[in-house]
N, C-alpha and C positions, 0 to 999 in steps of 0.2 A: 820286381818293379817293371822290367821290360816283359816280362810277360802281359803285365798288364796293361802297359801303353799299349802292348799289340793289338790285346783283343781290341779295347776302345777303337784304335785306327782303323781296323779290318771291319767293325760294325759299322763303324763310321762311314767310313768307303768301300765295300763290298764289291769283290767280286761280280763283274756284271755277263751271267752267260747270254747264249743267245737264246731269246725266247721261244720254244713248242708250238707249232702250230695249233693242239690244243690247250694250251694258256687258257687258265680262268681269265679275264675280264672283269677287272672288279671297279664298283663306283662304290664313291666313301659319301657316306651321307654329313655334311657339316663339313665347315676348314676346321676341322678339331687342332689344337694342339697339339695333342698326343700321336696325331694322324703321322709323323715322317716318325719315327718310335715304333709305334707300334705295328704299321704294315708298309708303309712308304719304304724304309729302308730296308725292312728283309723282304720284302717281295723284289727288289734289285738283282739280289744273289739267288732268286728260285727260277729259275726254266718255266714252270708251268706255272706264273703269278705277272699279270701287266696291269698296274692301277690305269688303269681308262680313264676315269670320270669323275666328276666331283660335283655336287650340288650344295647350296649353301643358301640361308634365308638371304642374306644379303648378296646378291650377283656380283656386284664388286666386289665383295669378298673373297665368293668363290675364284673371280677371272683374275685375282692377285693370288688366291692360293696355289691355284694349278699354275700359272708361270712358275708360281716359285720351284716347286716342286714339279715342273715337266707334265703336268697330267697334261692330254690330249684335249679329253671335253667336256665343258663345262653347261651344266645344264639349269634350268632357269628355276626350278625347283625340284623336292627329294621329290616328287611325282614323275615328276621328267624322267626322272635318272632312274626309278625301275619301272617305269616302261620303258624304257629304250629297248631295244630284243638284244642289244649285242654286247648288252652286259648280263654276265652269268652268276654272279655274286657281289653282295652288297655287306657291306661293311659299317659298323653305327657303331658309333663313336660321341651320340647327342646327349643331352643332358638325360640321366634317369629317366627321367618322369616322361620321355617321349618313346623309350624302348618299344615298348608292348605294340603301339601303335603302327611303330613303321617296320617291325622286323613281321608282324600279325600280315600288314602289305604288303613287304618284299617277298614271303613265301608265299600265300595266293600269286604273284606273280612268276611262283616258279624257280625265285633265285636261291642259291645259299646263303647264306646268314651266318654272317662272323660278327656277334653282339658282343658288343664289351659290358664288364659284367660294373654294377649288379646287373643281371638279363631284365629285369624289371622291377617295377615299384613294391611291388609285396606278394603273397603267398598264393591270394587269387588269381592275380594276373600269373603268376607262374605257371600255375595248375592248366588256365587256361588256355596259356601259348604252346607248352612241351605238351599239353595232349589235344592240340589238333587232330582231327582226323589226316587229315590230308599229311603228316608226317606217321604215320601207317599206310599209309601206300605205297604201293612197289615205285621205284624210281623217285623218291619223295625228294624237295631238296634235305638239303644238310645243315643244319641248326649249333651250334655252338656259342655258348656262353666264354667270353674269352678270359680265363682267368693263367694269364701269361706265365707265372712261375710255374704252376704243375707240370709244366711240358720240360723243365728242365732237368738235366740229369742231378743236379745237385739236390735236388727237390728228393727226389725219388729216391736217393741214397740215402739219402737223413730218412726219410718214410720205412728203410728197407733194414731200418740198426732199431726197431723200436717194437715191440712185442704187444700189442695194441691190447691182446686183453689183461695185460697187467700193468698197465699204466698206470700209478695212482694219481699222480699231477700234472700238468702241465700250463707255462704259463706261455703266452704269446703277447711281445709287444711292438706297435708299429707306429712311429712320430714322425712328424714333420716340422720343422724349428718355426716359431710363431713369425708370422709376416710374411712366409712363401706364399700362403693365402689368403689376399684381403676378405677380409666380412661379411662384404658384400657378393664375393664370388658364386657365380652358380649352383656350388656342390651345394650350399648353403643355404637353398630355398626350397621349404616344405613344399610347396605347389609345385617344385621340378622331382620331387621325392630325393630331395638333398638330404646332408647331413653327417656327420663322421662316419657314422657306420655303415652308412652307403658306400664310403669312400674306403680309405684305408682298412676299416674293420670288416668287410667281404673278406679280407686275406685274411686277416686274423682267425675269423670264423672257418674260412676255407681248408686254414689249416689245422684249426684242433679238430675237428670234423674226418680230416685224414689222418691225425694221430691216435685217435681213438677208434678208427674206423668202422663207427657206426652213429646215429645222432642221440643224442641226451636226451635223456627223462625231464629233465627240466632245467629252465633259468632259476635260479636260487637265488640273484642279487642284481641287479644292473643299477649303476649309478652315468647318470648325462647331464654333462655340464652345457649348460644352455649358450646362447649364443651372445656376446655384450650385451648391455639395454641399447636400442636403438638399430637392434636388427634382428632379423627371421627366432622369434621366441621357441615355433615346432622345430627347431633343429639345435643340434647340439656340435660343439669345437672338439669336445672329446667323451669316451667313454670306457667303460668299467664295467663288465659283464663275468658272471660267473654263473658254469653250468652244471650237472652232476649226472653221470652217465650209469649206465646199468652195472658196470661191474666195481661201482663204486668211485673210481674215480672222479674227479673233479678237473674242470681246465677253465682258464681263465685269460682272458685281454682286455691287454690297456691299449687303447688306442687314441692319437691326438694329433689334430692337424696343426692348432697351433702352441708347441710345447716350448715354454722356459724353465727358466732355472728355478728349479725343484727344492729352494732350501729357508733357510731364516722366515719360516710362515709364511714364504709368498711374497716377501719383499722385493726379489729379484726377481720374479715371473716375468719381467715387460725384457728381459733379456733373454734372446731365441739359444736354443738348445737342440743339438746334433746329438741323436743316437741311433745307433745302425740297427735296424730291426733286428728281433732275436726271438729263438723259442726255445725254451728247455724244458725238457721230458722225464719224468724219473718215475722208476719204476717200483712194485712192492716189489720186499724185500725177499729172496728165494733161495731155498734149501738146494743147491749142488750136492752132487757125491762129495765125500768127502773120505780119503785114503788111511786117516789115524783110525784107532778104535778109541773108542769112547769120546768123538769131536763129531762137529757137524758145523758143517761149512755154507753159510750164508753172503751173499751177493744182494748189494744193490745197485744196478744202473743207470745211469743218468745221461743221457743224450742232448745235447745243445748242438743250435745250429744259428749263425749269425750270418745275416744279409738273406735270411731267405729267399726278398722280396726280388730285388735285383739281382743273383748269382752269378750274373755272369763275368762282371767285374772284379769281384771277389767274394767269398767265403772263407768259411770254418765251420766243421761239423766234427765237436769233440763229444768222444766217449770214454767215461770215467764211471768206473766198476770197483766198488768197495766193499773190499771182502773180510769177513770176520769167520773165526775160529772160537767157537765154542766147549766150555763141556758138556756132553749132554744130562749130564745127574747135576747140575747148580745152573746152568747156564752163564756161567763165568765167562767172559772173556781170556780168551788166550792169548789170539794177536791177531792183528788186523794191518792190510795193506793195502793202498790204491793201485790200480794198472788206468791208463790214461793212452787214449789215443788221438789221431787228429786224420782225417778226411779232407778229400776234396774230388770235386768232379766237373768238370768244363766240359766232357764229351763223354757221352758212352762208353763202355770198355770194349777193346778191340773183340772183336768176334762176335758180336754180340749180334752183329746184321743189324745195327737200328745205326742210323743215320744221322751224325752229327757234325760240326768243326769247331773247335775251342772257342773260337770268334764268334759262335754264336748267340745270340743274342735270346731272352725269354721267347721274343717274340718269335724269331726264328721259327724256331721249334714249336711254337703256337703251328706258324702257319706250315709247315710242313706238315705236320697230324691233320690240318684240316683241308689242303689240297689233298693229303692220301685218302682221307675218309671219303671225299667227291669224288677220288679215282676211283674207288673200292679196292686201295691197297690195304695191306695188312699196316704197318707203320711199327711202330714203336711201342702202339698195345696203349698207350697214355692218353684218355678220354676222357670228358665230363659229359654226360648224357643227360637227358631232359629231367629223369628222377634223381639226379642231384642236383642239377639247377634249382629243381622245388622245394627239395630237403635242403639246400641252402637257402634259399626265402623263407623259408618257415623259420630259421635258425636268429636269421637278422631279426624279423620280426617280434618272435621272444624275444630280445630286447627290451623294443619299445615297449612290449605287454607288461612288461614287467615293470620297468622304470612309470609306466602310468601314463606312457607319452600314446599320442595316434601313430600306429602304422601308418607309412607315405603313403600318400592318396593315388589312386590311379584304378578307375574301371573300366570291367571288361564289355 
């Protein structure tokens, strides 16, 4: 438990060095919420990270966001703020459905681009933005889709226990207790390319996609539960996708923004429901050596990992290995035992040269891989590239194709 007040306080209040002369410059496009989260407070604890600037439809928004949060300058629209030349990167943070548009102008202007994901409305705009020309050319900026857990070590560890071409299952679930989002909330509106799977289920997707590490043959089921009567009917509160990949296996997520209780037919639904995001992995079953003569020794694997989404507060990443003894003329059971382990990882392991502190935070380590990328350091090796950005839009998109709903709207 004091470990874990620490990390919280340390994220909380970070470490403040003194800034590099060459410090990226960054403006945030929107007073997002998520904005002191996601780059406000780790760019605090980075040397070469000083949030500048902030733009915001509403001006008084923006000139109460930046007091709040110390930004310097406030600009009178996201036009303002990359043209300005003495910002170097730009940050978006906007509803979906405005990605493509303003991260498509931050790069013609030359900036980086730290996009929060989904990177954009669907498969075209994907295709469209990661194969600019102008990001093939020498000195191009630097484009990132920001999907915050991957950069964590915990992340990578549970990735690093899982033997990808013999996965046969896996399920991925990720809730939020009904009422942390009204109805009527942004995520929630087809014309902003809203919707669960925009929201919470990117992660979900993001991570069977990395369990199997390669993309599926196809969507096999999607079930979307639509949104109340009396609000956005293209968007769904939660959903149920199952996919089937080349070496047979199968993986599946539940995903729900607004989740109750789960029992007596529905009677208790209007009562919210806390469950820590989870994935569990299991493997086919596989012939080991085996030291008797006339046995043969079979394993099967199972990998679980809880809190994927936020690790840095806390986790659990259990492996349990169930082993049977056969004969091999009847295939009888002989005997059979579990071995059970448990993980964790809040930093790096020593020597490894990759850059970490217990305290830090997803985003942290977000932004550390994407100042090293701008540097052309070498970093931690941990990247999402423009052809996964698009092989995950395609992946959402199944979905919708499936379920019979529209792909989120947004043209190139």
């Amino acid at each position: 438990m004091a470990g874990l007040l620490k990390r919280i306080w340390t994220a909380a209040y970070p470490p403040e060095p003194v800034k590099a002369e060459d410090a990226l410059r960054v403006g945030i496009l929107g007073a997002a919420n998520i904005g002191p989260n996601s780059i406000i407070n780790p760019a605090k604890s980075h040397p070469q990270v000083i949030i500048a600037a902030v733009a915001a439809r509403d001006p008084k928004k923006a000139q109460a966001y930046a007091k709040k949060h110390s930004i310097p300058i406030v600009h009178n629209s996201y036009q303002e703020l990359i043209d300005d030349p003495s910002i170097t990167a730009i940050y978006i943070p906007l509803p979906n459905g405005l990605h493509y548009e303003w991260a498509l102008k931050s790069l013609q202007k030359g900036k980086h681009v730290l996009l929060e994901k989904p990177s954009v409305s669907n498969a075209s705009q994907a295709s469209a933005l990661f194969h600019l020309p102008l990001l093939s050319e020498p000195n191009t900026p630097v484009l990132l889709e920001a999907f915050h857990s991957l950069f964590h070590p915990a992340f990578q560890l549970f990735l690093s226990q899982i033997e990808k071409q013999n996965v046969e299952f896996a399920s991925v679930e990720s809730t939020s207790p009904k009422y942390i989002f009204p109805n009527d909330d942004i995520r929630f509106l087809y014309t902003l390319a809203g919707g669960t799977t925009m929201d919470f289920g990117t992660y979900t997707i993001l991570l069977l996609r990395n369990i199997f590490g390669d993309e599926p043959e196809e969507c096999v089921s999607a079930d979307l539960k639509k949104m109340p009567k009396g609000y956005d009917q293209n968007c769904e509160s939660a959903v149920q996708a199952k996919w089937r990949w080349k070496n047979g296996g199968t993986g599946q997520m539940d995903t729900d923004l607004s989740r109750g209780v789960r029992m007596w037919g529905g009677l208790l639904e209007w009562i919210p429901w806390v469950e820590i995001p989870r994935a569990v992995v299991r493997h086919k079953e596989v012939l080991v050596p085996c030291e008797e003569d006339g046995k043969e020794h079979s394993v099967v694997r199972t990998i679980s990992m809880l809190n994927f989404l936020l690790p840095m507060f806390w986790h659990r990443i259990r492996i349990v290995e169930e082993h049977t003894i056969r004969n091999t003329s009847n295939k009888k059971t002989a005997r059979k035992w579990t071995e059970k382990q448990t993980k964790t990882a809040y930093k790096w392991e020593d020597g490894s040269g990759k850059k970490g502190e217990v305290w830090w935070p997803t985003y942290r380590y977000q932004l550390e891989e994407f100042v090293n990328r701008v540097k052309k350091r070498e970093g931690s090796g941990i990247w999402m590239d423009g052809e996964d950005s698009i092989k995950q839009t395609q992946m959402i998109d199944s979905v919708y194709q499936k379920a019979g709903w529209p792909v989120r709207p947004g043209e190139v």
